[in-house]
N, C-alpha and C positions, 0 to 999 in steps of 0.2 A: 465414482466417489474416490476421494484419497485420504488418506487420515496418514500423517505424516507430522515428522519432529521442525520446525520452521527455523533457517538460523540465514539472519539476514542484517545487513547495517543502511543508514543510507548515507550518503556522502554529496556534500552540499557544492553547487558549479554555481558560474557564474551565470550563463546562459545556456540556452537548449544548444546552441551552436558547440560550444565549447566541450559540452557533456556528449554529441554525436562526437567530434573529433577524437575525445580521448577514449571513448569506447570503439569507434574506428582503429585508431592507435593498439588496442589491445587486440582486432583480430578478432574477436567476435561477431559470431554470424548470426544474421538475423533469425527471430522468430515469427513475430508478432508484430505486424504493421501500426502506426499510433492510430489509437482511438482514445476516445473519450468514456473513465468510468466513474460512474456515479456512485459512488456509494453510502449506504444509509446503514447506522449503528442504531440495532434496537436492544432495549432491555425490558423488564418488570415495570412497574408502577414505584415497588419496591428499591428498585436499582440497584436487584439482587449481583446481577450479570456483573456488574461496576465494583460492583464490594467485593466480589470474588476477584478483580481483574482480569473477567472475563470478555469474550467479542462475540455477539450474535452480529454478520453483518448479511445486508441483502447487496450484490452488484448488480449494475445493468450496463454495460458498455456498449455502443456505440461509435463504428469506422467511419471519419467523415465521408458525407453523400451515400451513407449505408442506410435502406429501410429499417434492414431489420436488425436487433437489437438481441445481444445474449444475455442469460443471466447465471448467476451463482448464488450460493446459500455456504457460509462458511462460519464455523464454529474457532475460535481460540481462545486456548486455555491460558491460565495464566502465565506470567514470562516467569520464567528461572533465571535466576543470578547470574551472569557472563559479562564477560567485555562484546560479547552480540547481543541481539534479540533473539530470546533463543526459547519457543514453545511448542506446543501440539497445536495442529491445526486439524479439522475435517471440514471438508469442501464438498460440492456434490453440484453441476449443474442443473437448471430449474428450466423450465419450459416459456414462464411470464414473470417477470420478477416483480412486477407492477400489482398481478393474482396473489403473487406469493406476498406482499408487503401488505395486502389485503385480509388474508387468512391470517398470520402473524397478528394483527392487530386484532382481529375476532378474537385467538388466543390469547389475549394479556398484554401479547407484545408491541412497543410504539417507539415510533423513530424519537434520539436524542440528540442524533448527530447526525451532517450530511455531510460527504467531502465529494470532491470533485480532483481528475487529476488527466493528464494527456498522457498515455505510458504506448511505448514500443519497448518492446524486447526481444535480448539476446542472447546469443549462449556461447561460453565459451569454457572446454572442459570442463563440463558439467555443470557449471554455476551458470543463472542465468541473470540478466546483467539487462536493468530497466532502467528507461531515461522516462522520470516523470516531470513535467511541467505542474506546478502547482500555481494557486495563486496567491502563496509565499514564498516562493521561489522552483528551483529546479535542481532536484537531485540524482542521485545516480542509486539505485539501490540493488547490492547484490545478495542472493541467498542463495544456498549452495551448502556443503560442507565447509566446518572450519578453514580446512586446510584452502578449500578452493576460494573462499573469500575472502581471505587472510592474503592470497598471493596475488589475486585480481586487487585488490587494495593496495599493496606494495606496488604494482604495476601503474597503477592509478597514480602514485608517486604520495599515497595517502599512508598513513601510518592509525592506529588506533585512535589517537587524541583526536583524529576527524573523524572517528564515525559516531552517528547521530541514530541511537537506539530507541529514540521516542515514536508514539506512532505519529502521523500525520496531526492528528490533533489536536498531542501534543507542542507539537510543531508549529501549527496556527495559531494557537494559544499565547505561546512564548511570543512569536510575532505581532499580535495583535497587542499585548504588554507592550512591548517594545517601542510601536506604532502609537502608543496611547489611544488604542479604540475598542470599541466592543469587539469580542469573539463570538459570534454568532455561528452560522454553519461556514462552512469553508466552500464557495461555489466561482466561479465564475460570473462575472456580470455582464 
């Protein structure tokens, strides 16, 4: 398990291509080969979780032509006021994340949101430095210490006015406005 302070931006590429070269460009070495993670945001009935701007989320990711499949259980608290995203998080991997979104729901708890997203990740001095494919686009998102995301970002040739502190569904949201269509889950088709 981790329980940890989360300070991250994400910063918007034109393509997956574009977003390997310039995180190539910075020298950052791989982690995390891409895979596919799914993820499902649950709350109350209530939409206690939401009123707090809280995150219960379940992942299940998935390496392409991988059987088998991991999962996480992660809690975040709400965001604190920054030019980042900047919250508590606790994490814990799960054994079935499929059991687990099973039992949650026995409890009270029921999916409101699903996103989808293709992340490989990096590191570099300490910050770790994700290229996700969405399917609203493709960002770069680093989290790390101020200091160390604040310099990958400079290096990025990015300045604050580009970083995009929304979560992801915020993000599809705004898109789907944008797009003039419903916002539904965020998945791949």
């Amino acid at each position: 398990m981790s329980h940890r302070i989360e300070r991250e931006i994400k910063l918007s590429f034109e393509s997956a291509e574009a977003a390997r070269g310039a995180v190539s460009a910075l020298g950052a070495v791989p982690l995390r080969a891409r895979r596919l993670q799914d993820d499902r945001l649950l709350d109350t009935a209530t939409g206690r979780l939401r009123d707090e701007w809280c995150t219960l989320r379940v992942r299940v990711e998935k390496a392409p032509g991988d059987d088998e499949s991991t999962a996480s259980l992660t809690f975040k608290g709400p965001p604190r006021s920054d030019v980042m995203k900047v919250r508590e998080e606790l994490e814990t991997g799960v054994g079935n994340g499929e059991v687990l979104l099973e039992v949650l729901r026995r409890a009270g708890f029921d999916v409101w949101f699903r996103y989808q997203k293709y992340r490989e990740e990096f590191e570099r001095d300490g910050t770790i430095v994700a290229i996700d494919e969405t399917p609203c686009g493709v960002f770069v998102e680093l989290e790390g210490s101020e200091t160390g995301v604040t310099h990958l970002a400079v290096a990025l040739g990015r300045t604050p006015g580009d970083y995009i502190t929304a979560s992801y569904r915020r993000v599809w949201e705004s898109d789907c406005a944008r797009r003039g269509r419903p916002a539904g889950d965020m998945v791949f088709e």
